[in-house]
C-alpha positions as CSV (number, residue, x, y, z in Angstrom):
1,X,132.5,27.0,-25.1
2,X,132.2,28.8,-22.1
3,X,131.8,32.7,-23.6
4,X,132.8,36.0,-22.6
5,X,131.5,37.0,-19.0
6,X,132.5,40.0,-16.7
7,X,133.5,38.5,-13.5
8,X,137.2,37.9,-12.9
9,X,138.2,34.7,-11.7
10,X,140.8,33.9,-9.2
11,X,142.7,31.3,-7.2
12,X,139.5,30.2,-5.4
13,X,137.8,29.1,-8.6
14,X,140.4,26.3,-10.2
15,X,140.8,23.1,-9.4
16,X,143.9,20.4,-11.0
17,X,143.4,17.1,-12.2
18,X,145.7,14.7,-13.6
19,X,145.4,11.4,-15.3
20,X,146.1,8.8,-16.9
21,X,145.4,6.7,-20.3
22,X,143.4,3.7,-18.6
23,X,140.3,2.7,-20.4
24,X,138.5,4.4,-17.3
25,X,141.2,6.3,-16.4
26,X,142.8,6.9,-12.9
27,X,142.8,10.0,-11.9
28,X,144.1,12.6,-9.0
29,X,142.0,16.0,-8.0
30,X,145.3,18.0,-6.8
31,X,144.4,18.4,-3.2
32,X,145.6,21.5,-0.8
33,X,147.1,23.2,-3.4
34,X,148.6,26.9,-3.5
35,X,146.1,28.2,-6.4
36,X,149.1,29.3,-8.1
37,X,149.0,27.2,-11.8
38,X,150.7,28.8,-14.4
39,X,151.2,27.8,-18.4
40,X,154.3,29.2,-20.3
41,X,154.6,29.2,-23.7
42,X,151.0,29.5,-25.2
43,X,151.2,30.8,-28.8
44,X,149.6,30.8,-32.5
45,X,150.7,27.2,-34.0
46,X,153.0,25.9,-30.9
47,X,156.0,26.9,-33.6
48,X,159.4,29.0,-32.8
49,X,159.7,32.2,-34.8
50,X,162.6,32.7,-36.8
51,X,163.4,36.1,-38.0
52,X,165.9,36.2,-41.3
53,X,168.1,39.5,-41.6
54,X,169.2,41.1,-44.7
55,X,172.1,42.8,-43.8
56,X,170.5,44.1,-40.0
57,X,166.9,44.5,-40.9
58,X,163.9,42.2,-40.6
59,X,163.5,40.6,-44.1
60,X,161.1,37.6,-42.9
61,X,159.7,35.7,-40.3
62,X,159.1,32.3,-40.7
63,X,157.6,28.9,-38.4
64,X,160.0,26.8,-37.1
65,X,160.6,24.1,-34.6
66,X,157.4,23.0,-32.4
67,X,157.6,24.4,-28.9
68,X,156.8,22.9,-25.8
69,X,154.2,24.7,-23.3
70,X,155.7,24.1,-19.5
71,X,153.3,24.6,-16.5
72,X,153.9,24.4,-12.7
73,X,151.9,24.8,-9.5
74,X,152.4,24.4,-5.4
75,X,150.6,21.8,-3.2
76,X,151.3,21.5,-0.1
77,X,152.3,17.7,1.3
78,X,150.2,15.8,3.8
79,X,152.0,12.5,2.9
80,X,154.4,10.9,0.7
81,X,152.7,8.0,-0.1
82,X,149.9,6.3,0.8
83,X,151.1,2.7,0.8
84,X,148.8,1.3,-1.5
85,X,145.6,2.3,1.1
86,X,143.7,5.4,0.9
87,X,144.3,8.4,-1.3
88,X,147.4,8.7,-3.2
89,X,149.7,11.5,-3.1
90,X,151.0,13.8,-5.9
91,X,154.2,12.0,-5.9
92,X,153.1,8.4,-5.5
93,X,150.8,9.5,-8.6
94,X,153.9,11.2,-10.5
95,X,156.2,8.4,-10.0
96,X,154.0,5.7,-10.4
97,X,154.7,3.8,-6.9
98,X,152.1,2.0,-4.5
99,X,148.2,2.8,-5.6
100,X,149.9,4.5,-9.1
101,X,151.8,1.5,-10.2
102,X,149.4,0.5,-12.1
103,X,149.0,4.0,-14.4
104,X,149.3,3.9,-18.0
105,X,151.1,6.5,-20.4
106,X,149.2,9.1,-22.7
107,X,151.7,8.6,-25.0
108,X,152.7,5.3,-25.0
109,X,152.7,4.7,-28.7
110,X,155.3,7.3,-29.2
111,X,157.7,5.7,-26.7
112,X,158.9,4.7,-22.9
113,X,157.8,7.8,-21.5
114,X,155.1,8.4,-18.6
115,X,152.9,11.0,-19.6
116,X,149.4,12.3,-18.3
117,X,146.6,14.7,-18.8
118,X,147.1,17.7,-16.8
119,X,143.7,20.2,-16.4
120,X,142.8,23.3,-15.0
121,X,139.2,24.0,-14.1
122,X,138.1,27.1,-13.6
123,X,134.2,27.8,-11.8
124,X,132.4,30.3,-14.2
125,X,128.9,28.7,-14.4
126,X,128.1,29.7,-10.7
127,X,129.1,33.0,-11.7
128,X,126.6,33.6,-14.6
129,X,129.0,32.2,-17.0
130,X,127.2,30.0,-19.6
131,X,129.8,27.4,-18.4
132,X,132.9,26.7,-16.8
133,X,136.5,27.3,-18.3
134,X,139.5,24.8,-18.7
135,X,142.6,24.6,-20.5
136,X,143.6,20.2,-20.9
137,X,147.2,19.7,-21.7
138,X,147.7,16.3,-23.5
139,X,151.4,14.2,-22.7
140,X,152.5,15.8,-20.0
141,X,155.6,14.5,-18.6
142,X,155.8,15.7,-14.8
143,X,158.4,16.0,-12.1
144,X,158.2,17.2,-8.5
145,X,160.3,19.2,-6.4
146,X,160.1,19.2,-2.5
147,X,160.6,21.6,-0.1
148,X,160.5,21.8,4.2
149,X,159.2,24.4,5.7
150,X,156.6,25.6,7.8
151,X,153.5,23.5,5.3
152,X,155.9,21.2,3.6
153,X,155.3,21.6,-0.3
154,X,155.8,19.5,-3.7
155,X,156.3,21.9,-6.6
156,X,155.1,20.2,-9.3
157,X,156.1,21.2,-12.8
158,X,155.8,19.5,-16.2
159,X,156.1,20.0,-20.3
160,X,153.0,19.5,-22.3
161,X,154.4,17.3,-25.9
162,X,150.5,16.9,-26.8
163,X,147.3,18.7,-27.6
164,X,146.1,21.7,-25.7
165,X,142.2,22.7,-25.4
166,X,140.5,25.7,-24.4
167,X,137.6,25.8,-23.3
């Protein structure tokens, strides 16, 4: 664990990666991206809150339904795919083509859907910190959007149906 420190981190200290589930798994460092990750949905238990009413007034709360954290982040494109030579992009890694055909699911024992491992690493050992911090979002399935514009951009979003750890 990394412990409490007193410097504040920022968009210069993360870095993404994203795998897969090969026995030495393949993996992408998210390359030129925005420093803009976010995670929705963090909470006690990963459970929906239901409040019950008697008659208008709070007469209990109970767990519900598992929720599903989402998380998104910007990168800007240099390529759309590599054709099987060199580094793969962010979408040739998403949907699986040219140097990511060969990827295999996190989840493939729970059905036909491609999921990854999606991390955020943040520096906090070069700050004093007695390590650095992550959080590692298990099953992730992943999309991406793409937008033209002066730096052409994927924005890459996704739904976490696994484990989370913080570390």
């Amino acid at each position: 664990m990394a412990g409490s420190s007193t410097i504040i981190k920022n968009f210069r200290d993360g870095e993404i990666r994203i795998q897969d589930n090969t026995g030495t798994p393949v993996a992408i460092t998210v390359a030129y991206e925005e420093g803009n990750f976010s995670i929705s949905g963090l909470q006690q238990d990963l459970t929906e809150v239901a409040a019950y009413m008697d008659r208008g007034s709070l007469a209990s709360l109970r767990k519900t339904n598992q929720v599903f954290p989402t998380f998104s982040f910007t990168a800007y494109m240099t390529h759309f795919t590599s054709g099987g030579s060199g580094a793969m992009s962010i979408l040739e890694f998403i949907k699986q083509q040219d140097g990511g055909a060969s990827l295999t699911s996190q989840s493939a024992n729970k059905g036909d859907v491609m999921t990854f491992e999606v991390r955020i690493l943040v520096e906090g050992s070069d700050f004093g910190d007695s390590s650095d911090h992550s959080v590692t979002l298990q099953e992730c399935v992943i999309s991406a959007d793409f937008q033209e514009s002066d730096g052409n951009t994927f924005s890459v979003s996704g739904t976490c149906y696994g484990a989370i750890t913080v570390a």
